[in-house]
ZAFINU-868533 format. One line per 10 residues: number of its first residue (from 1); their letters; for each residue x, y, z of C-alpha. Coordinates in pm, 1 decimal, padded with zeros to 6 digits, always signed. Each point is the difference from the previous one (the first is absolute). Layout:
# residues N
NUM> A> X Y Z ~ ...
//
This chain:
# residues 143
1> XXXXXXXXXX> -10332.6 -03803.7 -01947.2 ~ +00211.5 -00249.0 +00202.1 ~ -00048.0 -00036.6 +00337.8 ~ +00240.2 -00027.4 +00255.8 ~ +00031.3 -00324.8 +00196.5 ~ -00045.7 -00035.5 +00360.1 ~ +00314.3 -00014.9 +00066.1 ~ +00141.9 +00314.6 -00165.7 ~ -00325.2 +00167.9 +00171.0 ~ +00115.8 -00083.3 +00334.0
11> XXXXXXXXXX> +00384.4 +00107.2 -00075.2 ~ -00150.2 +00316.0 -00156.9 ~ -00177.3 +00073.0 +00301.2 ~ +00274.9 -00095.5 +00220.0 ~ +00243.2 +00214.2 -00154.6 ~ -00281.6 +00298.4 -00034.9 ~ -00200.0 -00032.5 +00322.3 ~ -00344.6 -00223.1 -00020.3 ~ -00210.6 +00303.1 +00101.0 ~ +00190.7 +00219.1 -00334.0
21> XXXXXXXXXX> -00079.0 -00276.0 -00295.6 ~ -00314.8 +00055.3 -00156.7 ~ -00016.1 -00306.6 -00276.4 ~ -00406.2 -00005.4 -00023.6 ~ -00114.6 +00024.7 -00334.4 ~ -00295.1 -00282.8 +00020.0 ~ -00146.1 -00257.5 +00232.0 ~ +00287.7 -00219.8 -00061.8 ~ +00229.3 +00234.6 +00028.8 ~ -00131.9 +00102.2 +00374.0
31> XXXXXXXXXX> -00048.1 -00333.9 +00115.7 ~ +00400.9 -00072.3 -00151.2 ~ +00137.9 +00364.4 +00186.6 ~ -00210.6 -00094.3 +00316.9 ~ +00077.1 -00367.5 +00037.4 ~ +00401.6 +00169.9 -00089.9 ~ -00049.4 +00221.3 +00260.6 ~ -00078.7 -00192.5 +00265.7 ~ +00255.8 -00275.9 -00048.0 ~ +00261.7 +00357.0 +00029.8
41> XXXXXXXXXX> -00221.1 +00082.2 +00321.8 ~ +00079.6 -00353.0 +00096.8 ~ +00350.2 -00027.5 -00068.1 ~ +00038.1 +00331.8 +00234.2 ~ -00210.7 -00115.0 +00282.7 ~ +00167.7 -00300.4 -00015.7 ~ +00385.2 +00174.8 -00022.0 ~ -00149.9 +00205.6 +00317.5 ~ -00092.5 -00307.3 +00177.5 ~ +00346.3 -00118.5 -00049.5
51> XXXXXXXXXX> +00147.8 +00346.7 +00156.3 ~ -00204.2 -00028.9 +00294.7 ~ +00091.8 -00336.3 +00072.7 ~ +00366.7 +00062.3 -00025.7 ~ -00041.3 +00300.3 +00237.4 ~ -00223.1 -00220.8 +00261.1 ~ +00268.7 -00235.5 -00022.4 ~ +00290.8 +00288.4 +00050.0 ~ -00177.4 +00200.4 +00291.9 ~ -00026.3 -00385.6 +00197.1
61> XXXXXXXXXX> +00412.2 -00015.9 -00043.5 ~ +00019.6 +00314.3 +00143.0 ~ -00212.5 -00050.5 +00293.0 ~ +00173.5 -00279.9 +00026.4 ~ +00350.5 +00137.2 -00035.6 ~ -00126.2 +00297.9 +00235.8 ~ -00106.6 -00265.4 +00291.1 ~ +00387.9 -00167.8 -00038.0 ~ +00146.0 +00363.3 +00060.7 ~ -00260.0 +00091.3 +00268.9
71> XXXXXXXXXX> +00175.2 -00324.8 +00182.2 ~ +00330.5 +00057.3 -00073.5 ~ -00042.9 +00332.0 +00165.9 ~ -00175.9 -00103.0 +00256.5 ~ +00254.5 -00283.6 +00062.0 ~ +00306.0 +00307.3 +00015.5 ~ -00200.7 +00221.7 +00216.1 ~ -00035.6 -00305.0 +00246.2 ~ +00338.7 -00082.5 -00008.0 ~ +00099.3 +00368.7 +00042.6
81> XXXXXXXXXX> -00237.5 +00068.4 +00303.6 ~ +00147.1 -00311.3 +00129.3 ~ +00391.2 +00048.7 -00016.6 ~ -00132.5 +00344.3 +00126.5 ~ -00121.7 -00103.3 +00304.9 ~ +00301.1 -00226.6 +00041.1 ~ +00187.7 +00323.4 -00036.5 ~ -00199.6 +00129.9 +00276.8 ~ +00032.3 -00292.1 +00254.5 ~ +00316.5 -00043.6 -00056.4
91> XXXXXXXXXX> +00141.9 +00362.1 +00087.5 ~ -00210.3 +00033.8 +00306.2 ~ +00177.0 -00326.5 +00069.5 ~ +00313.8 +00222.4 +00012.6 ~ +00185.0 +00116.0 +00297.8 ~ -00034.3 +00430.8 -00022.3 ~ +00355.5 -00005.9 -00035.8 ~ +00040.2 -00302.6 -00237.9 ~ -00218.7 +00199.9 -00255.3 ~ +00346.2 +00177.7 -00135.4
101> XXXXXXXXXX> +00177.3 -00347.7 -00090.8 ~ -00042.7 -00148.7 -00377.9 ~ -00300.5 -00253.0 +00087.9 ~ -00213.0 +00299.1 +00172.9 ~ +00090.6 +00242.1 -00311.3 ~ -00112.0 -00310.4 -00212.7 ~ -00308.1 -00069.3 +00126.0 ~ -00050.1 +00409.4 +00020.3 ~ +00064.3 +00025.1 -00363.5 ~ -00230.3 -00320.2 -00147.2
111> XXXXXXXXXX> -00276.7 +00176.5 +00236.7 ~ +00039.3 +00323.5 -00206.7 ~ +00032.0 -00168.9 -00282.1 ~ -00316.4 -00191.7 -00009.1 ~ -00173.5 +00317.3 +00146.4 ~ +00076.4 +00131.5 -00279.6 ~ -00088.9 -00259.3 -00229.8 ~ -00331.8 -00049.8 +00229.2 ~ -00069.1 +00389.0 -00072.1 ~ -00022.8 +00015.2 -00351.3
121> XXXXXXXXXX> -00171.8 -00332.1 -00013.6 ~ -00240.7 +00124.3 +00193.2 ~ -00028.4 +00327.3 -00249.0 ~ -00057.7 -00184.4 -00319.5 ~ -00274.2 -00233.2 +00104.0 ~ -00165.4 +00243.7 +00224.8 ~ -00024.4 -00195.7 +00325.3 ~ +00074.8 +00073.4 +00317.9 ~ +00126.5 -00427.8 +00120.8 ~ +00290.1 +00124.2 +00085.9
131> XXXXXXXXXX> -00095.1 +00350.3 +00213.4 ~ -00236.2 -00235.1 +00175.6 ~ +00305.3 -00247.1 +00037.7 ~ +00201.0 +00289.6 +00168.5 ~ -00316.8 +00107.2 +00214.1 ~ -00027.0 -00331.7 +00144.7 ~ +00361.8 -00060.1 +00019.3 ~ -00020.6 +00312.1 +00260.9 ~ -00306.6 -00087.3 +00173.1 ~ +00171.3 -00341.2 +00064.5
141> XXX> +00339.5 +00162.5 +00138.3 ~ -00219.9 +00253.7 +00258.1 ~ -00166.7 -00332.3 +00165.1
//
């Protein structure tokens, strides 16, 4: 009876599944299907390694990535709160009656605007920066 190389052993049992070829007929035979066996054990430890290195590597890109948006947004909702307060300053600048001319209705319009803008910011990360921003904005118009 011809035996099958190592080679064809290990294909076998990669096609079939290690743990489904049964090739021991003899002493040789088991040490041939075991030493065949582990190199396919091998081989798919080895294939998993591989996997989990390429998914350590693609999680780091996206924390990365994630930290680059997290500051981008940031950055907006900065410059938002800050043309907002400009907003603010510079209608109260405004005469009462001045507030019905094209620079008041401006400046009336970016404020809503960014309020806006500031609102649903504030609903999609879940803070409350620009509440607070509106709280102390008050507090520092009553003194």
């Amino acid at each position: 009876m011809i035996q099958p190389t190592r080679e064809e052993l290990i294909n076998f049992m990669k096609k079939h599944g290690a743990e489904n070829v049964d090739s021991i007929t003899d002493e040789q035979s088991a040490i041939r299907h075991f030493r065949a066996q582990s190199k396919v054990f091998k081989d798919e430890r080895d294939e998993y390694k591989k996997q989990r290195d390429e998914l350590i590597e693609d999680i780091a890109k996206l924390r990365k990535r994630n930290e680059e948006l997290e500051n981008m947004w940031r950055t907006v909702k900065n410059e938002l709160l800050g043309r907002y307060e400009h907003y603010c300053f510079k209608i109260r600048e405004l005469h009462p009656e001045s507030k019905a001319n094209r620079i008041g209705a401006l400046y009336i319009g970016g404020k809503s605007t960014a309020d806006i803008i500031l609102s649903r910011m504030e609903e999609l990360d879940g803070t409350n920066e620009f509440y607070e921003f509106l709280g102390q904005m008050e507090e520092d118009t009553n003194e």
